[in-house]
DSSP file (Angstrom, degrees, kcal/mol; ACC not computed):
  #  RESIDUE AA STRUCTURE BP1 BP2  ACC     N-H-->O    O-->H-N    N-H-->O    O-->H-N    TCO  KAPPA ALPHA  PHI   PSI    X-CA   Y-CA   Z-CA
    1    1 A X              0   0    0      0, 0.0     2,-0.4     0, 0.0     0, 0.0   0.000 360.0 360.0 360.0 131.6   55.6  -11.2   27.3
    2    2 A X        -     0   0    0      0, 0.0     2,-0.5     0, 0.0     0, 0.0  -0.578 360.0-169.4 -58.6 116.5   52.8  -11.7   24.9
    3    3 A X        -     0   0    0     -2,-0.4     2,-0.2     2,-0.0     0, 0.0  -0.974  12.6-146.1-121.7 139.1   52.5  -10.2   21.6
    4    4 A X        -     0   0    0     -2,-0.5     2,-0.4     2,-0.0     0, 0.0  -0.647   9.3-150.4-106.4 140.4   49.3  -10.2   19.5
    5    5 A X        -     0   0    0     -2,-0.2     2,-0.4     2,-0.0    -2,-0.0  -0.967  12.5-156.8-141.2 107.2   49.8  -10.4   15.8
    6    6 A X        -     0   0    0     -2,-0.4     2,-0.5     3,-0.0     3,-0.0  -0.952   8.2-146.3-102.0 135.9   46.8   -8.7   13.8
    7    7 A X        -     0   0    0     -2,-0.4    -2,-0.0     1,-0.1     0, 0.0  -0.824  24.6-105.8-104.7 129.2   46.5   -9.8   10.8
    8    8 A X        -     0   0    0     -2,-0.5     2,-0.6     1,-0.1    -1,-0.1  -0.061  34.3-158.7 -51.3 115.2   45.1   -6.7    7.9
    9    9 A X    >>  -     0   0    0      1,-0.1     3,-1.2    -3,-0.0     4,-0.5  -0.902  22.4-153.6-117.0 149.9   41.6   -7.1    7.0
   10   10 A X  H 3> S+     0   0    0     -2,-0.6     4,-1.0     1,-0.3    -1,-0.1   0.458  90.3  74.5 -84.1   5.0   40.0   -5.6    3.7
   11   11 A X  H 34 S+     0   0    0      1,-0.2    -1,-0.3     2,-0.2     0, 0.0   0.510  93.3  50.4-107.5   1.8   36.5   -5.6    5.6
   12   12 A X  H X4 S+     0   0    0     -3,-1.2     3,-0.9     2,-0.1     4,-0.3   0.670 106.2  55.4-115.5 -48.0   37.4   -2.6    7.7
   13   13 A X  H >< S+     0   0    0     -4,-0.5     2,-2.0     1,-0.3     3,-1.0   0.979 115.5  47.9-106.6 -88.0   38.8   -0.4    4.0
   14   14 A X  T 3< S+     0   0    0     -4,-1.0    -1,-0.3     1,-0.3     4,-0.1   0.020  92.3  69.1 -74.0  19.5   34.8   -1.3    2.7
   15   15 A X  T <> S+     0   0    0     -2,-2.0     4,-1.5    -3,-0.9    -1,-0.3   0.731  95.2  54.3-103.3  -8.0   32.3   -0.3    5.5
   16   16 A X  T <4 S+     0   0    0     -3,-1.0    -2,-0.1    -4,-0.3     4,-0.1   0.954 116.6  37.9 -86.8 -67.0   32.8    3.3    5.2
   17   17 A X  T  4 S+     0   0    0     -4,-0.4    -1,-0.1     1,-0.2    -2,-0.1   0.430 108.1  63.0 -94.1  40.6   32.0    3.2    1.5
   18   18 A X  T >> S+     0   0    0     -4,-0.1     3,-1.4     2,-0.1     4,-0.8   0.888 104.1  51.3 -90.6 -51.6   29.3    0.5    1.8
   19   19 A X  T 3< S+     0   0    0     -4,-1.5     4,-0.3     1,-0.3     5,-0.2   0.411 109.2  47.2 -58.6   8.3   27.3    3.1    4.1
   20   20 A X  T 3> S+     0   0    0      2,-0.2     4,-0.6     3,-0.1    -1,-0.3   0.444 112.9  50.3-133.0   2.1   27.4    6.0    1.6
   21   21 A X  H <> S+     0   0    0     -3,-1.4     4,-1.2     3,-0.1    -2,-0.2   0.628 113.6  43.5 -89.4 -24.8   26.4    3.6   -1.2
   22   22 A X  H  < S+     0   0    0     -4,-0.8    -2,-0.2     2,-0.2    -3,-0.1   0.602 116.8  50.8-105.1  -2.8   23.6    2.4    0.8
   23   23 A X  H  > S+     0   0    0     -4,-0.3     4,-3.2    -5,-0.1     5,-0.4   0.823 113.5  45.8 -64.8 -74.8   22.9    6.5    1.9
   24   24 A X  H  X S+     0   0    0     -4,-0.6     4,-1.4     1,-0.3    -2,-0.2   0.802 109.3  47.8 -70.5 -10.0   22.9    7.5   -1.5
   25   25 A X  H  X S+     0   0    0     -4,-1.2     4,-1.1     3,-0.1    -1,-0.3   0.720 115.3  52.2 -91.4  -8.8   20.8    4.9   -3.0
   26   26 A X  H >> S+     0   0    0      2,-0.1     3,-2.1     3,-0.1     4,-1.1   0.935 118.9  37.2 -41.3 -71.3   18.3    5.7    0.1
   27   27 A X  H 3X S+     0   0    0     -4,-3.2     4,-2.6     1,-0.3    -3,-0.1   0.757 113.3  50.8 -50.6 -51.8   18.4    9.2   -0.8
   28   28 A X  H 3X S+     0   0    0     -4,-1.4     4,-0.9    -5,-0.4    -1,-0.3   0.896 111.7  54.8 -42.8 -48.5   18.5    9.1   -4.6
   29   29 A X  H XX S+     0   0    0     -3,-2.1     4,-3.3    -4,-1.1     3,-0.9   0.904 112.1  39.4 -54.5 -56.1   15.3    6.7   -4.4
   30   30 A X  H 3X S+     0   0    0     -4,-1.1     4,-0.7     1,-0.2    -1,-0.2   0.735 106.4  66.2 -81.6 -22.2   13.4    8.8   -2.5
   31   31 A X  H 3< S+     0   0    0     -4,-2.6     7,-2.1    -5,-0.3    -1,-0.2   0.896 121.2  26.1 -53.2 -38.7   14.9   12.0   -4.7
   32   32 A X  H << S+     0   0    0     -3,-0.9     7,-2.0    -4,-0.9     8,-0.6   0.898 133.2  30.6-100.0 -65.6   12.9   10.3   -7.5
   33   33 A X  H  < S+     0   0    0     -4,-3.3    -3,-0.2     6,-0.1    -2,-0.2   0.417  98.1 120.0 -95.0   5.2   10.2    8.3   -6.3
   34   34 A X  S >< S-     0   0    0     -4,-0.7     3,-1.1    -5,-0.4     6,-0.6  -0.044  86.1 -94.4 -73.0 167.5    9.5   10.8   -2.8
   35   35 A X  T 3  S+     0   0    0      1,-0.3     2,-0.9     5,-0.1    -1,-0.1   0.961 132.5  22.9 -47.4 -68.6    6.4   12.8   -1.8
   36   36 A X  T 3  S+     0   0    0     -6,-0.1    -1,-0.3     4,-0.1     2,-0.1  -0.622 102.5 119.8-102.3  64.6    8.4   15.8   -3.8
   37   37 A X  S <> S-     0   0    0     -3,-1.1     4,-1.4    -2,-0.9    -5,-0.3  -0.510  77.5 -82.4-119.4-173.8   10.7   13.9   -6.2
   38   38 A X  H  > S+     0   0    0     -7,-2.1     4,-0.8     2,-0.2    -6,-0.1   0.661 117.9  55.9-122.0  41.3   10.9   13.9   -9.4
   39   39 A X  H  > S+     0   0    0     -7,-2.0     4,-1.7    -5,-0.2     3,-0.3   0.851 110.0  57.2 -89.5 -44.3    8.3   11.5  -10.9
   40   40 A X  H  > S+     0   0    0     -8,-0.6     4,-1.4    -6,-0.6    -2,-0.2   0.743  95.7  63.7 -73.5 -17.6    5.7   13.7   -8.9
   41   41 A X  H  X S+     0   0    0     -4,-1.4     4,-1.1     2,-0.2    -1,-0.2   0.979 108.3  36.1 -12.5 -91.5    7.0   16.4  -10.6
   42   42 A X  H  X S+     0   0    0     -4,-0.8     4,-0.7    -3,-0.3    -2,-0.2   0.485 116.4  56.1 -48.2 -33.6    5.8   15.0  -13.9
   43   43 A X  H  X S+     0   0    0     -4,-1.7     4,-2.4     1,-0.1     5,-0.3   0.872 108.4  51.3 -73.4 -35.8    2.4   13.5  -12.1
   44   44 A X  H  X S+     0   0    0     -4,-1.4     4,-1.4    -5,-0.2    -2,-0.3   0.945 108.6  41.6 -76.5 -43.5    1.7   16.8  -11.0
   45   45 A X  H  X S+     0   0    0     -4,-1.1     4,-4.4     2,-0.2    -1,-0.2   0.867 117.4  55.2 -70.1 -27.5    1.9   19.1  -14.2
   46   46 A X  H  X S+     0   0    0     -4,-0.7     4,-0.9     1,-0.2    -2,-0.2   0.985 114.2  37.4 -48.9 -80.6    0.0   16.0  -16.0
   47   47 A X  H  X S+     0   0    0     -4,-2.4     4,-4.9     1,-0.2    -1,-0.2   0.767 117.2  53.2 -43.3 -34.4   -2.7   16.2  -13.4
   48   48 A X  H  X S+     0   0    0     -4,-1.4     4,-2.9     1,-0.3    -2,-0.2   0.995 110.6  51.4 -81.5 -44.2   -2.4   20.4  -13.5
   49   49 A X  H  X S+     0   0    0     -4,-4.4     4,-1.5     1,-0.2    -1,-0.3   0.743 104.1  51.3 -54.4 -22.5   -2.8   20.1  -17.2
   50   50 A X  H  X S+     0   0    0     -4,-0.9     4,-3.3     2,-0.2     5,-0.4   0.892 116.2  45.1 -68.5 -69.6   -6.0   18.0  -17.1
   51   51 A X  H  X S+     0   0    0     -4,-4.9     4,-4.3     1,-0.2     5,-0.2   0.929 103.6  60.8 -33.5 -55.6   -7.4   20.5  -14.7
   52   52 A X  H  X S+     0   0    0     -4,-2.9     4,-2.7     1,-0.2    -2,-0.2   0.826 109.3  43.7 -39.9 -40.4   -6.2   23.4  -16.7
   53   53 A X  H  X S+     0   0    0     -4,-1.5     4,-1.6     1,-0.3    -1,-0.2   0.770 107.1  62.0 -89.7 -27.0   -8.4   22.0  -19.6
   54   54 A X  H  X S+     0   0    0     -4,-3.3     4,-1.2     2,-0.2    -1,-0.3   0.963 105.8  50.4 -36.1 -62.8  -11.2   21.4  -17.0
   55   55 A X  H  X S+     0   0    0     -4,-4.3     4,-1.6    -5,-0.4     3,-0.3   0.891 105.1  47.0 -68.4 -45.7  -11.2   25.0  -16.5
   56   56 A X  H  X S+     0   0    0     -4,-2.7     4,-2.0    -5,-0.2     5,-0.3   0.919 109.8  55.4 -51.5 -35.2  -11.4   26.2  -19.6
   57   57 A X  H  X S+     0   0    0     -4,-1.6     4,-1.8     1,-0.2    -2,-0.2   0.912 114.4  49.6 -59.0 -27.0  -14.5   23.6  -20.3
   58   58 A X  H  X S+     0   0    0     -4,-1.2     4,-4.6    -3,-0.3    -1,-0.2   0.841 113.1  38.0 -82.1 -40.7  -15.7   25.4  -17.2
   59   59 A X  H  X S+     0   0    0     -4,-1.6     4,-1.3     2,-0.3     5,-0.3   0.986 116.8  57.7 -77.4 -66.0  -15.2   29.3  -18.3
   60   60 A X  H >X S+     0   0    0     -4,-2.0     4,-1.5     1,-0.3     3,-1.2   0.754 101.9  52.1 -45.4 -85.5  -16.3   28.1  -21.7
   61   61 A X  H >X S+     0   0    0     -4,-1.8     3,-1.8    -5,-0.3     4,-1.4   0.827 111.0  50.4 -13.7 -71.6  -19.5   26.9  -20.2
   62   62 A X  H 3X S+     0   0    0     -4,-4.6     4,-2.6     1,-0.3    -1,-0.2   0.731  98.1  56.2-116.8  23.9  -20.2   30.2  -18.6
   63   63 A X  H <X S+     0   0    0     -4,-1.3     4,-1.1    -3,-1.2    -1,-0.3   0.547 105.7  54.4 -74.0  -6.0  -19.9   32.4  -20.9
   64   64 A X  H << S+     0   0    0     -3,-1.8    -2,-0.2    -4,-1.5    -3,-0.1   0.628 116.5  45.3 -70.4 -22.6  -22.4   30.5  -22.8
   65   65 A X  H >X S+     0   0    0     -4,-1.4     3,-0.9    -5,-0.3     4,-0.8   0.982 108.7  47.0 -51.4 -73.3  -24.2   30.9  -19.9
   66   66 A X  H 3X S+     0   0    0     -4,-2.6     4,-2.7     1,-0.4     3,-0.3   0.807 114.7  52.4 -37.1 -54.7  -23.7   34.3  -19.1
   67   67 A X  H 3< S+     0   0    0     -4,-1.1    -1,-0.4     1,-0.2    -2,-0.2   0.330 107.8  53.4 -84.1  31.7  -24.5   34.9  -22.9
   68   68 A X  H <> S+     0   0    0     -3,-0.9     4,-0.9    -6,-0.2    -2,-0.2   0.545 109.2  43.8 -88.6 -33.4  -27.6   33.0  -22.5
   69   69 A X  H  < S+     0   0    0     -4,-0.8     4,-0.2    -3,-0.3    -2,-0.2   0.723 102.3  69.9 -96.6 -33.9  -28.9   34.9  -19.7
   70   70 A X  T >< S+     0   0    0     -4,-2.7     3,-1.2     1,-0.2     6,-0.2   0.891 102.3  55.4 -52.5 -43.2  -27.8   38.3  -21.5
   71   71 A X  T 34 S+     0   0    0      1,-0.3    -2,-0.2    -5,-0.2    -1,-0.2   0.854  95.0  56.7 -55.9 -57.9  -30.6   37.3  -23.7
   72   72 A X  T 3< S+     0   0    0     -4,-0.9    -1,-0.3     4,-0.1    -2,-0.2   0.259  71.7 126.4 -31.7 -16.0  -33.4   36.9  -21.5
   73   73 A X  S <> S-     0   0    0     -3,-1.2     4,-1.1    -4,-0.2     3,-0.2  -0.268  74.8 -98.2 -73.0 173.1  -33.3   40.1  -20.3
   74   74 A X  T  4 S+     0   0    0      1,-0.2    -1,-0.1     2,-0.2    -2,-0.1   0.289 115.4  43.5 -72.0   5.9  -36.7   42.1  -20.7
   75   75 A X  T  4 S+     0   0    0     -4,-0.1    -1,-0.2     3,-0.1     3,-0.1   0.501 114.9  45.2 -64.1 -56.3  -36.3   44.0  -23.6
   76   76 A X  T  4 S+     0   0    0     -3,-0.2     2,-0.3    -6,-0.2    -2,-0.2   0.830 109.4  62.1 -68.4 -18.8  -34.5   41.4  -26.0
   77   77 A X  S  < S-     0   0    0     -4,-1.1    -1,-0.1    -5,-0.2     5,-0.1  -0.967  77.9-134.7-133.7 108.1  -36.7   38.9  -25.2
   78   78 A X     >  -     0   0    0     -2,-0.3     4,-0.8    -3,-0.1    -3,-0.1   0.049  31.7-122.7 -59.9 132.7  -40.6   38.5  -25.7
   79   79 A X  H  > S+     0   0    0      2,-0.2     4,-1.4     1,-0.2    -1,-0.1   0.790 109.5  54.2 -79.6 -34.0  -42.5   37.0  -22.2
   80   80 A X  H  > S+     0   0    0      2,-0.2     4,-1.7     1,-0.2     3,-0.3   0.925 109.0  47.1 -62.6 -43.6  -44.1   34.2  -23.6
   81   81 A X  H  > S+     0   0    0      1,-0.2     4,-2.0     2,-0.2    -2,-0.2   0.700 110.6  51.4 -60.1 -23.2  -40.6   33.0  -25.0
   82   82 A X  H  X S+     0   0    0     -4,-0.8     4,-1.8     2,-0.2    -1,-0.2   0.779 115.4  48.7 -76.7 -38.9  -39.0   33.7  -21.4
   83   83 A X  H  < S+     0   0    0     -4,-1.4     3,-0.3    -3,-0.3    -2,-0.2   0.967 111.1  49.6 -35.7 -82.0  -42.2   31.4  -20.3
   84   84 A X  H >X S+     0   0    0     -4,-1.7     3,-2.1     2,-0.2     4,-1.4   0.696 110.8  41.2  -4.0 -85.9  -41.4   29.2  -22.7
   85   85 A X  H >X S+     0   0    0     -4,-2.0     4,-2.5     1,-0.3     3,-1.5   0.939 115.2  62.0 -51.3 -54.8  -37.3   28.5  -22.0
   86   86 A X  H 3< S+     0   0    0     -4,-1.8    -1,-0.3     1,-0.3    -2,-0.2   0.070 106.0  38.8 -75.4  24.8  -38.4   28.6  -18.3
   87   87 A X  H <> S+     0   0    0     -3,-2.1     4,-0.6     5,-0.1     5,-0.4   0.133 113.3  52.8 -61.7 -20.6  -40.5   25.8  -18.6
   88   88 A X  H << S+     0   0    0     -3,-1.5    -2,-0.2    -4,-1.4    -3,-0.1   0.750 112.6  45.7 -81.4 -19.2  -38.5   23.9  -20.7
   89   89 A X  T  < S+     0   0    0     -4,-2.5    -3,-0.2     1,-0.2    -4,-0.1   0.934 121.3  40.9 -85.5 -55.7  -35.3   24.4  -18.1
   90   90 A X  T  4 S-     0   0    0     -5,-0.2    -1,-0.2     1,-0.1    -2,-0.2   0.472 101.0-134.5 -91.4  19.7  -37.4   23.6  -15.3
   91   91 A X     <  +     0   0    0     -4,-0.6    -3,-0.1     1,-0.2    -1,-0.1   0.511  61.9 130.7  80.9  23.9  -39.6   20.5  -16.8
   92   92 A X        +     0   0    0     -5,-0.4    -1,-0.2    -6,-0.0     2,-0.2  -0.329  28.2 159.9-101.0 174.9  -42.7   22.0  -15.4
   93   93 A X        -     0   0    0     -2,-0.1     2,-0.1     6,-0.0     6,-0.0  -0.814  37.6 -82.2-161.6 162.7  -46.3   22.8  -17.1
   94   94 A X    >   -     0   0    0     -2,-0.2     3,-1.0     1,-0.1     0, 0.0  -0.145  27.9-122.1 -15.1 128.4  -49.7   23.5  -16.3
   95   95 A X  T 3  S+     0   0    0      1,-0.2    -1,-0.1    -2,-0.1     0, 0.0   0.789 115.0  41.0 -75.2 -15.4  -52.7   21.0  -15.5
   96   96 A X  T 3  S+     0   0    0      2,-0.0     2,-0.3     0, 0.0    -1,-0.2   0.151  99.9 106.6-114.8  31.6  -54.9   22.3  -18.4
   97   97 A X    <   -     0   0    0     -3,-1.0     2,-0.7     2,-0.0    -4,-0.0  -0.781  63.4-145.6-111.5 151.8  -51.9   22.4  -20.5
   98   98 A X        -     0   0    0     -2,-0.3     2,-0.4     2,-0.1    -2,-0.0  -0.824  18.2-169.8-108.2 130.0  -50.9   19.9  -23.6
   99   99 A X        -     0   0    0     -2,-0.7     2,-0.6     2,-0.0    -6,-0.0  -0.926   7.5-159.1-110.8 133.3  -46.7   19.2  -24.0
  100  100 A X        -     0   0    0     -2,-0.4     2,-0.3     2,-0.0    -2,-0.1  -0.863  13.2-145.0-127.7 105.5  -45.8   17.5  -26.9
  101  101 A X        -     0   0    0     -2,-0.6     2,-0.3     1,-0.0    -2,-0.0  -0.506  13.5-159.7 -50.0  88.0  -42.5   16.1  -26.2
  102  102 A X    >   -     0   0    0     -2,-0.3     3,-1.0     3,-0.2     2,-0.0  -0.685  22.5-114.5 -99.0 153.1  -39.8   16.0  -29.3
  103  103 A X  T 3  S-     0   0    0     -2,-0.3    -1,-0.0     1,-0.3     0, 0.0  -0.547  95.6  -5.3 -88.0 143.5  -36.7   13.8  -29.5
  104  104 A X  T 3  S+     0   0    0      1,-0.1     2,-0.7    -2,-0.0    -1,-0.3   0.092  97.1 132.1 168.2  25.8  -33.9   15.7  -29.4
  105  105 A X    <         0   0    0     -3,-1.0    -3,-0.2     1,-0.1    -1,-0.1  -0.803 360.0 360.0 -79.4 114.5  -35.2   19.2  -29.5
  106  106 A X              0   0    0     -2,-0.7    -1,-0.1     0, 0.0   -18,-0.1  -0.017 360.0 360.0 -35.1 360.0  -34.3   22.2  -27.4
């Protein structure tokens, strides 16, 4: 009768926690650097803040608008001066008319 003599190897005692090193540094990596991790966290309130201040530039803008337009209505505002702005917004004139164009006037 045969008997087989195994002799103990240490490489059997490491594979279990070599796969759960190589699990959690998947998992961790992608915890951080993922679609939803948390460096896009940080890109994303960056970016949301840039908007936010986009949007105010935006509101800001029209309520200057809005109060621009408040102005114009026909009581505050004189019809030749309503001409006026609305030829100057839309670049237009007359053929028997003279425009004298000034640098950096409104």
């Amino acid at each position: 009768m045969w008997t087989r003599q195994h002799k103990q190897r240490n490489t059997g005692r490491l594979i279990i926690p070599s796969l759960c090193v190589v699990f959690l540094t998947y998992f961790g990596f992608h915890a951080y650097h993922g679609e939803f991790g948390i460096y896009s966290k940080y890109r994303l309130e960056a970016e949301t803040a840039e908007l936010q201040g986009r949007l105010d530039a935006v509101r800001t803008r029209r309520i200057d608008l809005e109060r621009r337009v408040q102005l114009m209505h026909e009581g505050t505002l004189e019809k030749d001066m309503l001409d006026e702005q609305a030829r100057k917004a839309l670049n237009l004139s007359h053929a028997d008319e003279i425009t004298i164009m000034l640098p950096g006037v409104r």
